[in-house]
N, C-alpha and C positions, 0 to 999 in steps of 0.2 A: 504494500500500500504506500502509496504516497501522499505524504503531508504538507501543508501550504501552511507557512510561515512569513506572516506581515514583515516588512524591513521598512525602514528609515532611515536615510542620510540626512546630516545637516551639516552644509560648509558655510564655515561663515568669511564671508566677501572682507574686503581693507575697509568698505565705509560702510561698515557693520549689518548688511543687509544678508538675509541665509539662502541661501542655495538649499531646497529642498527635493529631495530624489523619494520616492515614496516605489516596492518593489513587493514582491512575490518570491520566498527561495521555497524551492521544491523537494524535499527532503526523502528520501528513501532509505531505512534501516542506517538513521543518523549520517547520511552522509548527502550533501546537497548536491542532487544533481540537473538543479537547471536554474535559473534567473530570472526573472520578467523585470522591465520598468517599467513602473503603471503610470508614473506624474514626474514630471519636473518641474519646478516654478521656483522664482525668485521673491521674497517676504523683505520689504523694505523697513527700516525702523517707520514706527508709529501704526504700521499696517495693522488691519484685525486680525487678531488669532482665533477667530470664532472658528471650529470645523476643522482646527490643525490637531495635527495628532500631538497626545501630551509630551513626547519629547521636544517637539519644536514651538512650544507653550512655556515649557522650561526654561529652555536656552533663551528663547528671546526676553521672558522676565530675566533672568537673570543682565540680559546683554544691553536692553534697549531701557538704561535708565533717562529721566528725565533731557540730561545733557546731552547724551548721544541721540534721540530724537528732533533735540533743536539743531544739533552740529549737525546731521545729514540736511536736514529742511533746508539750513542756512548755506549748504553748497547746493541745492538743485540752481540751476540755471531763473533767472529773475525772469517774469514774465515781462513779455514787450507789451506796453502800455502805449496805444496811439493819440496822437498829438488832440487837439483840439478844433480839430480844421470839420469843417462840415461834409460829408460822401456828397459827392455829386452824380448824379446818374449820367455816363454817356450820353450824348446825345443821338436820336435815333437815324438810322439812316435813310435818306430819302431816296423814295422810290420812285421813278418814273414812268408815266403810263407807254407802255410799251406801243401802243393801238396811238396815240397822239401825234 
């Protein structure tokens, strides 16, 4: 018989965010003999942990205190904020009656 044993990876990134690998090993009289990946995904600080498996609920309380949630925030890229000037809609182009 073969047995199915849940797996979990978690790499955590330089700007603290986890690499999560979620898997399948295949177990046959204690010896694994096959692998699945089921999920990969990237978990950024401050992101929800709702529906993560409790190892990567762990590590990220552990990881993602106050400070490291405002340091990644404060390195995302600043949003481009547009000037003040009014959209003006092109103007349409004129059609001439071809029959004229």
């Amino acid at each position: 018989m073969i047995d199915q044993t849940p797996t979990v990876q978690v790499q955590v990134n330089a700007n603290n965010s986890l690499f999560v690998t979620t898997g399948i090993d295949y177990d046959k009289d204690g010896s694994i003999v096959g692998s699945e990946i089921v999920s990969q995904y990237t978990l950024n600080p401050g992101d929800s942990l709702e529906g993560q498996p409790s190892e990567v609920v762990k590590i990220a309380n552990a990881l993602w205190t106050p400070a490291v949630v405002e340091a990644y925030k404060a390195s995302l890229p600043k949003p481009v904020v547009a000037n003040d000037e009014p959209v003006v809609d092109p103007p349409s182009p004129i059609i001439e009656d071809p029959v004229a």
